[in-house]
C-alpha positions as CSV (number, residue, x, y, z in Angstrom):
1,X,0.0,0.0,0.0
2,X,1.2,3.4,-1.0
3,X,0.0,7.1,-0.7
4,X,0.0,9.7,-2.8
5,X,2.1,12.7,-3.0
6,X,1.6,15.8,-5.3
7,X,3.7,15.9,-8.4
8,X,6.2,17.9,-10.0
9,X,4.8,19.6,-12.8
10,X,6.7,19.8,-15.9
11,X,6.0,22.3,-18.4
12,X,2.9,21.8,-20.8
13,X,3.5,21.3,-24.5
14,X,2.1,23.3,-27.6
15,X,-1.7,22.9,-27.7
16,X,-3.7,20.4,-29.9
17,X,-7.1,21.5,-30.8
18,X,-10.4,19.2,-31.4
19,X,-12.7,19.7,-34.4
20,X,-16.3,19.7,-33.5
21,X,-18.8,17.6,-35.9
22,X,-21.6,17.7,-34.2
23,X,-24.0,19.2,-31.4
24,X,-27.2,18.4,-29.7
25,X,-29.2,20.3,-27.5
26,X,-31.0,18.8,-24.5
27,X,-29.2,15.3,-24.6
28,X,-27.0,13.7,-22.1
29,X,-24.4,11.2,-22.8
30,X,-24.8,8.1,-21.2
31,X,-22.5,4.9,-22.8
32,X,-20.9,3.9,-25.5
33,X,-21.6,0.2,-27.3
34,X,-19.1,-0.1,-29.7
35,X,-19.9,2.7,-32.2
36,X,-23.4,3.3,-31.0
37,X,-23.8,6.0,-28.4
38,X,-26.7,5.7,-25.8
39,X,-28.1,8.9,-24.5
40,X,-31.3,10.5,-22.4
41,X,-33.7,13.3,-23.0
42,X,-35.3,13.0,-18.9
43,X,-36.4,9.6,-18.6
44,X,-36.2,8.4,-22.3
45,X,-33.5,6.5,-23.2
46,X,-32.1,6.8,-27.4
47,X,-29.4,5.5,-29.6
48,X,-27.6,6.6,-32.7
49,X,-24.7,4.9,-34.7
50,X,-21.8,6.8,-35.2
51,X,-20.4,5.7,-38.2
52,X,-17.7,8.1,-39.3
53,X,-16.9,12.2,-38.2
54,X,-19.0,13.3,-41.9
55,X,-21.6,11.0,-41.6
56,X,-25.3,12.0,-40.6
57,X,-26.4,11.5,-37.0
58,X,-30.0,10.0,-36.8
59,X,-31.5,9.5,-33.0
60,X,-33.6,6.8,-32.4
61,X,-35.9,6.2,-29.5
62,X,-34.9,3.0,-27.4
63,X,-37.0,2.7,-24.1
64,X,-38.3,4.6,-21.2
65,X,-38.7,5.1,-17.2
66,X,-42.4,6.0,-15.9
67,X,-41.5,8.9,-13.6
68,X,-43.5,10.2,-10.6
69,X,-46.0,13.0,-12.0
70,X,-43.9,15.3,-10.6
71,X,-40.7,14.4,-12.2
72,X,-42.3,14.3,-15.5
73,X,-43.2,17.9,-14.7
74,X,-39.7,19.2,-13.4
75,X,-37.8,17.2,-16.5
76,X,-39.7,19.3,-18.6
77,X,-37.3,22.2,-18.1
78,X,-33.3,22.6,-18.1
79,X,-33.6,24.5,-14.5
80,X,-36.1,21.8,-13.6
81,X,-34.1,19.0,-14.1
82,X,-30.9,20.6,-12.9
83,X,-32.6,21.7,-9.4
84,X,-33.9,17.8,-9.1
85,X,-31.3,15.8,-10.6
86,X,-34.1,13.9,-12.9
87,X,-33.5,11.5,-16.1
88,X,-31.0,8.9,-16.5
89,X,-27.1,9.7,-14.3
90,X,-25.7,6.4,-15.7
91,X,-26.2,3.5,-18.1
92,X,-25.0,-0.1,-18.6
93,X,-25.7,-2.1,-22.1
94,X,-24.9,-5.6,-21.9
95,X,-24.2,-7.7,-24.5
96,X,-26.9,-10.0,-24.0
97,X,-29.0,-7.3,-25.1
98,X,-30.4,-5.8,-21.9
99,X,-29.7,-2.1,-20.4
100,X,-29.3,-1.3,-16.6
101,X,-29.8,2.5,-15.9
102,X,-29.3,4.4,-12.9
103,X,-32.2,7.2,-12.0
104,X,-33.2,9.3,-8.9
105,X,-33.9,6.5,-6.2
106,X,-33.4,4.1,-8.5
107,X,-31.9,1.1,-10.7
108,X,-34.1,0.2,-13.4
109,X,-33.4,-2.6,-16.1
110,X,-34.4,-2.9,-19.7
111,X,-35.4,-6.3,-20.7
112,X,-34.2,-7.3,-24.9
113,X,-37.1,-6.7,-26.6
114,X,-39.2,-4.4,-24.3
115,X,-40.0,-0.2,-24.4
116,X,-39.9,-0.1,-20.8
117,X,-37.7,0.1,-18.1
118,X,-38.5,-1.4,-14.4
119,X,-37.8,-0.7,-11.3
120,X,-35.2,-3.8,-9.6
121,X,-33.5,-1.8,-7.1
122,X,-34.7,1.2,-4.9
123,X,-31.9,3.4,-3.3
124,X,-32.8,4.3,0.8
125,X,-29.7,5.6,0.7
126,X,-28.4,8.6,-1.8
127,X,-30.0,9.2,-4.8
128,X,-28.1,7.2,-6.9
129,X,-24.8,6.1,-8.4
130,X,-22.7,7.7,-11.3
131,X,-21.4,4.2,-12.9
132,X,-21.9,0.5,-13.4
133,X,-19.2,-1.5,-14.0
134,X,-19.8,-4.8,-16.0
135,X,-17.5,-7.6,-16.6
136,X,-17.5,-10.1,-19.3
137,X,-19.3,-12.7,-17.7
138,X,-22.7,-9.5,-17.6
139,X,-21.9,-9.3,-13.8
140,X,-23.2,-5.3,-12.9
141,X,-21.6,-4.1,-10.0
142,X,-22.1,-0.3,-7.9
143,X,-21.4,1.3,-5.2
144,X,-23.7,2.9,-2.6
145,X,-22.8,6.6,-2.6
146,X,-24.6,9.0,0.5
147,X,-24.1,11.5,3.1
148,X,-23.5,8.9,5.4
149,X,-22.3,11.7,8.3
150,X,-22.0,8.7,11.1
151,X,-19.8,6.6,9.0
152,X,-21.6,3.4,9.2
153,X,-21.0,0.5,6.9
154,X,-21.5,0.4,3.1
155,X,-22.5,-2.0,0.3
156,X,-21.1,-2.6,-3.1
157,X,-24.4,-4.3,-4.9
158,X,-24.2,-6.8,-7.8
159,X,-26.8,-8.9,-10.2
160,X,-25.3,-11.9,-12.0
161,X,-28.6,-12.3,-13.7
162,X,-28.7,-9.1,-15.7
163,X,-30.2,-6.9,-13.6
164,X,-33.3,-9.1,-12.1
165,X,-32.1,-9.3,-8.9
166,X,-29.4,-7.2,-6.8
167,X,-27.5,-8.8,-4.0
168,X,-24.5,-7.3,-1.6
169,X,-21.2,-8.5,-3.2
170,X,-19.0,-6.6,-0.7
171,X,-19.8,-4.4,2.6
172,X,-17.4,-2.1,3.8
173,X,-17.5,-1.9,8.1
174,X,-18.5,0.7,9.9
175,X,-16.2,4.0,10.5
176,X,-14.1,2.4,7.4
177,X,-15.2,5.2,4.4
178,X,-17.9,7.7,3.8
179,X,-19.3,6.0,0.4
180,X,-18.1,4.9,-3.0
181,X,-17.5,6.9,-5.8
182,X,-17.1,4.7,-8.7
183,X,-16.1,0.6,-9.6
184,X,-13.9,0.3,-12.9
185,X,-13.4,-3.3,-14.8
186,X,-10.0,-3.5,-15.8
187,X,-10.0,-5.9,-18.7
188,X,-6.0,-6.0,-18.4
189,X,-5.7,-7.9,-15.0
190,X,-9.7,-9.2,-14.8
191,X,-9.8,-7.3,-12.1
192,X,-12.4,-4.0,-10.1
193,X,-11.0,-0.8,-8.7
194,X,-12.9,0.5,-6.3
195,X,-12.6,4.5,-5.9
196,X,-13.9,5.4,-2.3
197,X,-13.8,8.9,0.3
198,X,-13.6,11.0,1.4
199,X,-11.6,12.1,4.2
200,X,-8.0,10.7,5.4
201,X,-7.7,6.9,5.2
202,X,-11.2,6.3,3.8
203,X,-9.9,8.2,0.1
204,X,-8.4,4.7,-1.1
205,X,-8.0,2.9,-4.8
206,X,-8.9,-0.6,-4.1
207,X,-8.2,-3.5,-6.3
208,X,-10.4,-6.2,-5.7
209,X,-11.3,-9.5,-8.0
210,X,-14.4,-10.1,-9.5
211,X,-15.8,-11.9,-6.5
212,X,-14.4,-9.7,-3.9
213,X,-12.7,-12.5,-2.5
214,X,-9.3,-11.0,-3.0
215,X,-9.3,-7.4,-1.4
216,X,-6.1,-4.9,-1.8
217,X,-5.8,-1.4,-0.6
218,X,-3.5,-0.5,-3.3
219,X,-3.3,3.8,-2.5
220,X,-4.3,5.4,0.9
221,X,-3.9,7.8,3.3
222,X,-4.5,11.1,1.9
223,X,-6.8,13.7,-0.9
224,X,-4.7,12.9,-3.5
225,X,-6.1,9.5,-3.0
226,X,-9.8,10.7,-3.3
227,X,-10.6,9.7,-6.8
228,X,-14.0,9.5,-8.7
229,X,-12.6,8.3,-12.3
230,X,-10.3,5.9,-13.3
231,X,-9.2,4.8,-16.9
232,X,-7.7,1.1,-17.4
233,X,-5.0,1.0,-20.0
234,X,-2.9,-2.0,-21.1
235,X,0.2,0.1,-19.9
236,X,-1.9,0.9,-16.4
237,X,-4.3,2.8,-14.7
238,X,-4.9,6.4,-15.0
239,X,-7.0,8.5,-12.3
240,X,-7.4,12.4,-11.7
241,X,-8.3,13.6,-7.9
242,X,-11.4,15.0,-6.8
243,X,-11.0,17.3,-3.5
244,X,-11.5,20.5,-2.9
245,X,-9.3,20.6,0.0
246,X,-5.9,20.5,-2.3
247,X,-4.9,21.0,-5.9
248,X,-6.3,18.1,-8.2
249,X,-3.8,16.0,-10.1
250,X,-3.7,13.2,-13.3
251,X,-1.9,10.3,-12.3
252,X,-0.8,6.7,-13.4
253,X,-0.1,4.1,-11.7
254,X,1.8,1.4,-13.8
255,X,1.4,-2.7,-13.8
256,X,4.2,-3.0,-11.7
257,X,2.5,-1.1,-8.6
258,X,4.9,2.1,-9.2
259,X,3.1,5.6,-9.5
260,X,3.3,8.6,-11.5
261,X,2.3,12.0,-11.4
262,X,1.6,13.6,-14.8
263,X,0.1,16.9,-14.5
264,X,-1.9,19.4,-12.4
265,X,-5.4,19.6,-12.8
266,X,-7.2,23.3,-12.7
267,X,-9.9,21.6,-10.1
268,X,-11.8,18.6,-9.0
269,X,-12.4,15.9,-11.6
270,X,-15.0,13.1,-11.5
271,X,-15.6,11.9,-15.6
272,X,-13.2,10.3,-17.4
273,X,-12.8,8.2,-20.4
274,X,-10.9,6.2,-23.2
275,X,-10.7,6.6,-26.8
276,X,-8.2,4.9,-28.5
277,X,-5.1,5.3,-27.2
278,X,-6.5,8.8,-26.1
279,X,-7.5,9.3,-21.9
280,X,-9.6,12.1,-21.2
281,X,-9.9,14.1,-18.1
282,X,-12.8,16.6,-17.6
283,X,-12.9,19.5,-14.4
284,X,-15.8,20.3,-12.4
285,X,-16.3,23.9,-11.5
286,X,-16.4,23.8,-7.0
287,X,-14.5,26.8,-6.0
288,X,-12.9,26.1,-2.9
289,X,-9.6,28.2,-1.8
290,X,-7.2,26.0,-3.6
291,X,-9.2,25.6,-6.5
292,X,-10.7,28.6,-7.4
293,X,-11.5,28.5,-11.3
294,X,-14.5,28.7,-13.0
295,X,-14.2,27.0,-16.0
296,X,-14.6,23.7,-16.7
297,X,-11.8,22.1,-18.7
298,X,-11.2,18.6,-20.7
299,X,-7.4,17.6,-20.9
300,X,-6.5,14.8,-22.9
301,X,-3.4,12.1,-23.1
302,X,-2.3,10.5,-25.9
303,X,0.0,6.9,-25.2
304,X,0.8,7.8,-21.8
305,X,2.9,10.7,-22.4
306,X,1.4,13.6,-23.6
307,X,-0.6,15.9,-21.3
308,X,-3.4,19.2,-22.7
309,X,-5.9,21.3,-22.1
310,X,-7.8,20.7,-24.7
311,X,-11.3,22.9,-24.3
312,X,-12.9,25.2,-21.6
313,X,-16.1,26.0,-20.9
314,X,-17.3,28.8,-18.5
315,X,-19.6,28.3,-15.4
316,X,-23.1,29.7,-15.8
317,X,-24.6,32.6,-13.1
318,X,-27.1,30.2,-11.6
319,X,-26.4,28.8,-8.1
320,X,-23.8,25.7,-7.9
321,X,-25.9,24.6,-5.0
322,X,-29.5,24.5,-6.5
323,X,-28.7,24.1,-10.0
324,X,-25.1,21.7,-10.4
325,X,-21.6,22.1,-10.1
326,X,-20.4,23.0,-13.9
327,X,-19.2,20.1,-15.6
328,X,-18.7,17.9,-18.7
329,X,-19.9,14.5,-18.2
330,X,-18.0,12.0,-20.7
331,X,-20.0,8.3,-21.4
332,X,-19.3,4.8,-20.3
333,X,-18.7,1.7,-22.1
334,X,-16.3,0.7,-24.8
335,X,-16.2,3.3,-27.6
336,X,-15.0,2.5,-31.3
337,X,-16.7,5.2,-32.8
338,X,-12.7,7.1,-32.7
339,X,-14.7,10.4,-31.5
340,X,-15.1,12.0,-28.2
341,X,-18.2,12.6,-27.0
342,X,-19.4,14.7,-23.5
343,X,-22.2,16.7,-22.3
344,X,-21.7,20.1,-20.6
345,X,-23.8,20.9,-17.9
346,X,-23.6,24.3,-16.2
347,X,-22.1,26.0,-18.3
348,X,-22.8,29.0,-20.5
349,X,-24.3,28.9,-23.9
350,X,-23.8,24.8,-23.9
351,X,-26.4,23.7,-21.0
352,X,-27.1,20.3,-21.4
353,X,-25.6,20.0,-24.5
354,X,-23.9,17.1,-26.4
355,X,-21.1,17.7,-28.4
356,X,-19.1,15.1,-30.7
357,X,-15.5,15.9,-31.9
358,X,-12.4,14.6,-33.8
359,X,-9.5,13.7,-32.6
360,X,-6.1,15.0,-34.1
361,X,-4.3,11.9,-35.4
């Protein structure tokens, strides 16, 4: 077990630049199935095929979630759904054909076939979670993610049946974290990581096997620690820190255990992603005293060695605390598409929007 010390941070090569292709309003990215690209409009869940940067985009209509009245009132509106967190925060597509999603107070799961999501998990606890993490055998695994102020004990949840049935795969004890940000399959070693917070020895990267019988603390200790995204690469695993206590950092920690730091980070980060041999970072706009910028920022590394800022966004006037932290929220699942796609939220002039650009070669 190792902590985490802040880097050295070298000096920043000439910038790269992206080339927008496309833009929809109103749309949040969700996950990526090869080159088709799930994404939400409040509680209805659509697909389209991203066959090359030129070619037409074409939505299609895949399922939806039966709200509460209520939420089918407050989704109708950008504020609304901001203020109360509505529609779809995360998406699994297995390749057995069915779809798990995450929603306020819920998991719901998409039979093959059907036009309607159901209900097979309601949260007590939290709202929801930010990420499923699937491994080949179609096991879904997440992470119970709440206030939890008394520090009691917390469940990592899994269905082996496709999203019928959720059991507890893994509790951690009482006074041990505060909740779990996100699980990651790392197809590399077979393995999870498990991203948890958020204060002292409960910020840890965990590597556990797919049964949870094997259970490592790998990193510990400290905020540099306190992760929310992690990207598996063949060469390792990449992570960016999310705390507003200190300044946020990209690191990598190699196969062999050793770590890395590569660059600083302008603030917290919680979405990232892989596309090709391409990680992607994104900031979220939370002022704090260490981190006081107001733009939210995507950086990008290509092969492991090459750190940007690639594009910035500026933080809207409406309250962080009512209306969202600013942010670009990148999708989950394998992408082949060769394309980067994220939704900015927050953010002014691109609320809610989805963008899709090409990567220099």
């Amino acid at each position: 077990m190792a902590t985490v010390a802040p880097p050295f941070i070298a000096s920043q090569p000439e910038t790269l630049k992206l080339s927008q292709v496309a833009a929809f309003a109103r749309l949040r990215v969700l996950a990526w199935d090869g080159d088709v690209l799930y994404a939400s409009r409040g509680y209805e869940l659509l697909r389209a095929r991203i066959a090359s940067p030129s070619a037409q985009i074409h939505w299609e209509y895949v399922a939806a979630v039966r709200p509460p009245f209520w939420r089918i009132v407050t989704s109708s509106s950008l504020l609304g759904t901001r203020l109360f967190r509505d529609g779809f925060h995360a998406l699994a597509v297995l390749d057995s054909g069915e779809s798990i999603g995450a929603i306020p107070r819920g998991i719901v799961t998409l039979s093959r076939g059907d036009k309607r999501f159901r209900v097979t998990h309601r949260i007590s606890r939290g709202t929801r979670p930010l990420h499923f993490a699937v491994t080949p055998r179609n096991h879904v695994f997440w992470g119970e993610y709440f206030d939890n102020p008394q520090r009691g004990e917390v469940h990592i949840y899994v269905s082996t049946d496709r999203g019928d049935r959720w059991d507890t795969a893994y509790t951690f004890p009482r006074r041990s974290i505060r909740h779990v940000h996100n699980i990651v399959y790392d197809e590399w070693e077979d393995c999870l990581w498990v991203l948890t917070g958020d204060n002292g020895s409960e910020c840890r990267i965990i590597r556990a096997s797919c049964d949870f019988r094997e259970v490592e603390v790998v990193l510990s200790g400290n905020q540099q620690a306190r992760a929310a995204t992690a990207i598996p690469m063949q060469d390792g695993l990449y992570f960016s820190s999310d705390t507003p206590f200190e300044r946020n950092h990209i690191y990598h920690l190699d196969r062999r255990g050793k770590l890395t730091p590569l660059s600083e980070l302008s603030s917290s980060s919680i979405y990232g992603c892989r596309v090709g041999n391409w990680v992607f970072f994104s900031t979220m706009v939370e002022p704090s005293s260490v981190n006081p910028d107001r733009k939210v920022r995507v950086y990008g590394i290509e092969n492991g060695v090459r750190f940007e800022e690639l594009l910035r966004w500026e933080k809207d006037y409406w309250s962080m605390k009512l209306f969202q932290y600013g942010n670009a929220v990148f999708p989950d699942g394998h992408n082949s598409s060769g394309l980067l796609a994220l939704t900015t939220v927050a953010v002014s002039g691109a609320d809610c929007e989805t963008t899709l650009w090409q990567i220099p070669q």
